[in-house]
C-alpha positions as CSV (number, residue, x, y, z in Angstrom):
1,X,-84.4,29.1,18.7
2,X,-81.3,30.0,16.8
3,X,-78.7,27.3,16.3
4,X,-75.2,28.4,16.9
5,X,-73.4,28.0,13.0
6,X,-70.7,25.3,13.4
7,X,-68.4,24.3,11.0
8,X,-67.5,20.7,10.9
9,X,-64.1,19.9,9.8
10,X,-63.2,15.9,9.0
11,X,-59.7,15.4,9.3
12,X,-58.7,12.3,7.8
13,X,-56.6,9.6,9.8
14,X,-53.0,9.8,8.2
15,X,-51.8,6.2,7.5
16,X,-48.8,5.1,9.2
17,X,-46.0,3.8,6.7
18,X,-43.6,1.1,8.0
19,X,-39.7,2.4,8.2
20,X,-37.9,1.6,4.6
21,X,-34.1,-0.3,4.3
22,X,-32.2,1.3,2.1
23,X,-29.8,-1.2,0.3
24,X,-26.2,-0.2,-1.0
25,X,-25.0,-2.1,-3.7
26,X,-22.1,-2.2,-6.0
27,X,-22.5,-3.2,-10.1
28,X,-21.4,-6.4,-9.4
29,X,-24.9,-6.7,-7.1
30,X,-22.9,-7.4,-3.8
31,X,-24.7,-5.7,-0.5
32,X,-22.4,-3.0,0.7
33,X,-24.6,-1.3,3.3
34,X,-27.8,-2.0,4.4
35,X,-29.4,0.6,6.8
36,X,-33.1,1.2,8.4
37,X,-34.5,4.5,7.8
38,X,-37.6,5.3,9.9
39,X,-40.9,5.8,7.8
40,X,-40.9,9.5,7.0
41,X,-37.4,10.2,7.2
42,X,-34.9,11.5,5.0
43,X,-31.4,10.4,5.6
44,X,-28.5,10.9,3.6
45,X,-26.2,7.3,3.3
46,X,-22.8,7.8,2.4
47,X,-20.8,5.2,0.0
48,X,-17.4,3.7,1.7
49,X,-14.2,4.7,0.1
50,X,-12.4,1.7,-1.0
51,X,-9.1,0.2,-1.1
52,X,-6.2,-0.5,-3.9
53,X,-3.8,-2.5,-2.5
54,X,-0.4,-2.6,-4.6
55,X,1.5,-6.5,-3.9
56,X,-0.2,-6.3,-0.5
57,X,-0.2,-3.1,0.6
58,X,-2.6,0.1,0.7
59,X,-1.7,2.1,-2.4
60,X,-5.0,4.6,-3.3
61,X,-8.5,5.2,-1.2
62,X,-10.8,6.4,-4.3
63,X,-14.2,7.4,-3.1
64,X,-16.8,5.6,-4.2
65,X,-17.8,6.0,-7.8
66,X,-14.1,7.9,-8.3
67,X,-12.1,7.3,-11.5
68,X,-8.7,6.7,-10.8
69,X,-6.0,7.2,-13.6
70,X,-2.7,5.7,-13.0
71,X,-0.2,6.3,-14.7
72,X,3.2,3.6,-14.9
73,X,6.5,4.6,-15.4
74,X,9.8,3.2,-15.2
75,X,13.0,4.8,-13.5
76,X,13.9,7.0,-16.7
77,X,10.1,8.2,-16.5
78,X,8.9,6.4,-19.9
79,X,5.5,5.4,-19.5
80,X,4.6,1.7,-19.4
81,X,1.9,0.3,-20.4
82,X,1.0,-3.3,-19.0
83,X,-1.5,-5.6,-20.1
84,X,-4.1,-6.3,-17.5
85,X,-5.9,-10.4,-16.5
86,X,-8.0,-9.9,-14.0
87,X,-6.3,-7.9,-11.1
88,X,-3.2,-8.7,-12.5
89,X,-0.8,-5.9,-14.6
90,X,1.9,-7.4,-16.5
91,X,4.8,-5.4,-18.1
92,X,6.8,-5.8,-20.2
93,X,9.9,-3.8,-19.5
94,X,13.6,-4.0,-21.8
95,X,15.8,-1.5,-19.4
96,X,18.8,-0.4,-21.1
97,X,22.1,-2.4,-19.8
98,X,25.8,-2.1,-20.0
99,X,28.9,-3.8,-19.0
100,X,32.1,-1.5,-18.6
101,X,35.4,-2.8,-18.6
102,X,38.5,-0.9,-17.5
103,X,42.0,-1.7,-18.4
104,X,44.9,-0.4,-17.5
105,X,48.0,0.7,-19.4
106,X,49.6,-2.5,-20.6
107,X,46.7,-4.2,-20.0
108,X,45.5,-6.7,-23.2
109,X,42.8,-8.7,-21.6
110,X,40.2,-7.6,-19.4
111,X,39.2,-9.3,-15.9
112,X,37.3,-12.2,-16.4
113,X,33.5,-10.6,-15.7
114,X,30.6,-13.0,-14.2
115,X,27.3,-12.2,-15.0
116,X,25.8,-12.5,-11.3
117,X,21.7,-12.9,-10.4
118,X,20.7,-11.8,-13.3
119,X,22.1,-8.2,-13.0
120,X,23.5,-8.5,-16.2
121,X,21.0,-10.2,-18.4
122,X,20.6,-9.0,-21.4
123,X,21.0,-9.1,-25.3
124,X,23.9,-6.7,-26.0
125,X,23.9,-4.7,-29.7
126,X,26.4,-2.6,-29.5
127,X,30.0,-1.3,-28.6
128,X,32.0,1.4,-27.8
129,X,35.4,2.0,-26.4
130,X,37.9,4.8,-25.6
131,X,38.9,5.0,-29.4
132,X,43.0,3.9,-28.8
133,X,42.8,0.5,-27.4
134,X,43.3,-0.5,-31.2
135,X,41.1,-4.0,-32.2
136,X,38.5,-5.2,-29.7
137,X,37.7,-8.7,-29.5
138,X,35.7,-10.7,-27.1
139,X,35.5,-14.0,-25.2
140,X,32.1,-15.2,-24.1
141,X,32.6,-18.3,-21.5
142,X,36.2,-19.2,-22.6
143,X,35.4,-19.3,-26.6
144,X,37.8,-17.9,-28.9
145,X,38.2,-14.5,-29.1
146,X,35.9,-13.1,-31.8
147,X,34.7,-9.5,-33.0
148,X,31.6,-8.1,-31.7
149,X,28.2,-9.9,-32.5
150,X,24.9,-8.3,-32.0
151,X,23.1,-9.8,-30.6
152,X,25.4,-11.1,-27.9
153,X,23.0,-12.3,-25.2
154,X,24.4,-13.2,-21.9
155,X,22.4,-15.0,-18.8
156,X,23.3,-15.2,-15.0
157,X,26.7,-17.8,-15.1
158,X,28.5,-16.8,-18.3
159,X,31.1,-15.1,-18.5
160,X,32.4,-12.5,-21.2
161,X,36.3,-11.0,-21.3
162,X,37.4,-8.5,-23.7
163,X,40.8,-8.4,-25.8
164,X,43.0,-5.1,-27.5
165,X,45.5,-4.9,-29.4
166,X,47.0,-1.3,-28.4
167,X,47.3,-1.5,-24.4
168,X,50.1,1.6,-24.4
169,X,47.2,3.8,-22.3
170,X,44.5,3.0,-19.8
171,X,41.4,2.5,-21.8
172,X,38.0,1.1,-21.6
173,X,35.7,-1.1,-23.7
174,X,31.7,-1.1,-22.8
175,X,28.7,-2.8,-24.7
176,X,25.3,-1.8,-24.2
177,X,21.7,-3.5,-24.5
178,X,18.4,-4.2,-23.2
179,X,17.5,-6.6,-20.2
């Protein structure tokens, strides 16, 4: 008696893995996102975007692992460059200020002018005027009148008044600074 030829094949029992948690952290080690992935799976976990908040407020959504470059300027668009504690940007801004006074023909003295909430602060260095108003002189908070000083500083309360000596045309007087 012939045996019919068999082929034996052993398949081997396939070990069953138990699902996986994939972890998201940030560098600082805090848990961003923990999810379950079943055992043999692939799935693809995507990173939140986060949030820059500027005094309060949403200002950028970087993507995760983004670079953001910002860039500061002021209202003349000269960059600033602020020095940084913690979440906290500091600068250091000296904006260019001016006071203008306008007189009128036959006008000596200008009106008194009140430097008001601190529009005005400043340390003044400089002068200019129409060029015919003859000598300018100026009063800071009643004082006698006196040339030009640089560096005439002036805070919210004082007062400053300006004096020529040729009022025959309308004319003006302004100094300049930083605040």
């Amino acid at each position: 008696m012939t045996l019919p030829n068999f082929k034996l094949k052993i398949v081997a029992k396939q070990p069953v893995c138990s699902d996986a948690t994939a972890v998201l952290k940030d560098t600082a080690n805090n848990t961003i996102l923990t999810e379950a992935i079943p055992s043999g799976a692939t799935e693809n976990i995507i990173a939140p975007n986060a949030t820059v908040n500027l005094n309060g407020s949403a200002f950028i959504s970087p993507r995760s692992n983004q670079t953001v470059n910002v860039t500061t300027i002021d209202q003349n668009n000269t960059t600033l460059t602020p020095s940084v504690s913690g979440s906290q940007l500091t600068f250091n801004i000296d904006y260019n200020t001016l006071i203008r006074f306008q007189l009128e023909a036959g006008q000596t003295d200008s009106v008194l002018y009140t430097v008001v909430n601190n529009v005005n602060n400043g340390s003044y260095t400089a002068t200019t005027n129409d060029g015919s108003s003859g000598t300018i002189t100026f009063s800071k908070n009643g004082g006698a009148f006196a040339a030009f000083s640089s560096p005439l500083v002036l805070a919210s309360g004082d007062t400053i008044r300006v004096r020529r000596t040729t009022a025959t045309t309308q004319g003006w007087v302004q100094i300049t600074g930083t605040y």
